[in-house]
C-alpha positions as CSV (number, residue, x, y, z in Angstrom):
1,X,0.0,0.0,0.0
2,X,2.6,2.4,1.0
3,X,5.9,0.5,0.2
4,X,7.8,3.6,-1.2
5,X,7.1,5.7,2.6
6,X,9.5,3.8,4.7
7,X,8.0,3.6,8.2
8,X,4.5,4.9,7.7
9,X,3.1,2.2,5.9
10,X,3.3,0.1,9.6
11,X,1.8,3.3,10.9
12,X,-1.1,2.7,8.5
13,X,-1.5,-0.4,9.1
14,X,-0.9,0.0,13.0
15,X,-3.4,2.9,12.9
16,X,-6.4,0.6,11.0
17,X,-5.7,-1.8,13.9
18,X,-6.4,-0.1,16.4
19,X,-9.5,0.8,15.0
20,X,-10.7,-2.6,14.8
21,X,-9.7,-3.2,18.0
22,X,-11.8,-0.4,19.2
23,X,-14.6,-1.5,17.5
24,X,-14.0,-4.2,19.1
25,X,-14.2,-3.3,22.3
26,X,-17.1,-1.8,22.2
27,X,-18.8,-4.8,20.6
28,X,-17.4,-6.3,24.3
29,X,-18.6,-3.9,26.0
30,X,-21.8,-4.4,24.8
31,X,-21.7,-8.2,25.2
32,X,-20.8,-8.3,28.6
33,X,-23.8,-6.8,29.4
34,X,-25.7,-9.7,27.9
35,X,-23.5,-12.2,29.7
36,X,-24.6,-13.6,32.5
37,X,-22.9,-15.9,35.6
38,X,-24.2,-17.4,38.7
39,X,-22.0,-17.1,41.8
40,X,-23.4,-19.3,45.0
41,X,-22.6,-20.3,48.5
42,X,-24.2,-22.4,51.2
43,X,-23.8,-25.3,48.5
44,X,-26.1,-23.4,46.3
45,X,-28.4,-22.4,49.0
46,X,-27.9,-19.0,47.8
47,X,-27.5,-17.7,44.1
48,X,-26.5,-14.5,42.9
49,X,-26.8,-13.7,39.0
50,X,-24.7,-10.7,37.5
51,X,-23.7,-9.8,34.3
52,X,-20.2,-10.4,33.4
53,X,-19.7,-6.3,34.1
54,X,-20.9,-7.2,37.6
55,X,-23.6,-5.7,37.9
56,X,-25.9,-8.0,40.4
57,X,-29.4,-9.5,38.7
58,X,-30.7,-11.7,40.8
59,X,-30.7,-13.3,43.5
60,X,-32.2,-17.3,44.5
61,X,-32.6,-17.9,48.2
62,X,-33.8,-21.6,49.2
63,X,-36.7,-21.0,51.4
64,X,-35.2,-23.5,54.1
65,X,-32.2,-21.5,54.9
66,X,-34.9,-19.2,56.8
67,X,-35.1,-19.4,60.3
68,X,-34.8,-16.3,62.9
69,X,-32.0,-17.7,64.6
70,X,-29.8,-18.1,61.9
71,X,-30.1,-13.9,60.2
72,X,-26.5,-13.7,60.7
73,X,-26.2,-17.4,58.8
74,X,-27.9,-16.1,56.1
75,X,-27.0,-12.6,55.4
76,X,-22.9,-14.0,55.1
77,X,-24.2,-16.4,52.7
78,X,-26.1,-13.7,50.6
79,X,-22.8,-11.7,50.7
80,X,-21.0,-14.8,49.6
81,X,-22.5,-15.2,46.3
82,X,-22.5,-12.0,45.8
83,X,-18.8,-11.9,46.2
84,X,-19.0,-15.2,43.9
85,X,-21.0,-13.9,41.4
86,X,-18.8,-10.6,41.3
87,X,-15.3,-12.7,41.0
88,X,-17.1,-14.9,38.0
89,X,-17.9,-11.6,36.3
90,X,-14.6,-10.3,36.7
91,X,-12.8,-13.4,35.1
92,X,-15.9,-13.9,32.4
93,X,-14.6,-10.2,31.7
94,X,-10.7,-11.2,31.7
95,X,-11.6,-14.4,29.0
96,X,-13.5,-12.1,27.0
97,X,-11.0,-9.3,27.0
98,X,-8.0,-11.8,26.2
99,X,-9.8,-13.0,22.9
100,X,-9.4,-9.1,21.6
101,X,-6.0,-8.5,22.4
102,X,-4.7,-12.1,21.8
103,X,-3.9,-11.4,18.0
104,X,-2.3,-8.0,19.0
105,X,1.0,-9.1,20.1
106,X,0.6,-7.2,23.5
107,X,3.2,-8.7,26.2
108,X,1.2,-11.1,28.4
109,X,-0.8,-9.4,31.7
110,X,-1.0,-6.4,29.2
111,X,-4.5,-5.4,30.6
112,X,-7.0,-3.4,28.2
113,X,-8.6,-1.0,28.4
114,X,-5.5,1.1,29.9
């Protein structure tokens, strides 16, 4: 394309790659709120859905889990999954983020968006 220009035909083709890796991204971005992951605790006593941004969406609470005495019981294992569901979402977001910048040649733990 632009043999006879010495260096800036890389820079062209550098600059139309980070393009599609920016459209890209935001095609991920998009995605991730559309995928979903369950985090649990209490040996799936409790659920807690997020999307793979984090962003809690529901939460599955077996009825026999509830008894007065045991509030303090419950409420860690409602945090639990929470927490769960939150670490899920952060390494669905890591595996999605890794198929972007796999075919870049970035150093490995190079981590996007800067």
């Amino acid at each position: 394309m632009l043999k006879g220009l010495g260096g800036l035909g890389d820079m062209a083709k550098m600059m139309k790659q980070a393009q599609e890796v920016q459209g890209k991204m935001a095609q991920m971005q998009e995605d991730l709120n559309s995928i979903t992951v369950t985090g649990e605790s209490g040996a799936g006593l409790v659920k807690a859905t997020a999307t793979a941004k984090g962003e809690l969406k529901g939460l599955d609470i077996d009825p026999s889990i509830f008894n007065g005495d045991d509030k303090e019981v419950v409420e860690d294992l409602i945090l639990a999954a929470i927490k769960d569901a939150q670490s899920r979402a952060n390494e669905r977001m890591q595996q999605e983020m890794s198929k972007i910048t796999e075919g870049l040649g970035l150093p490995p733990g190079v981590n996007l968006p800067f």
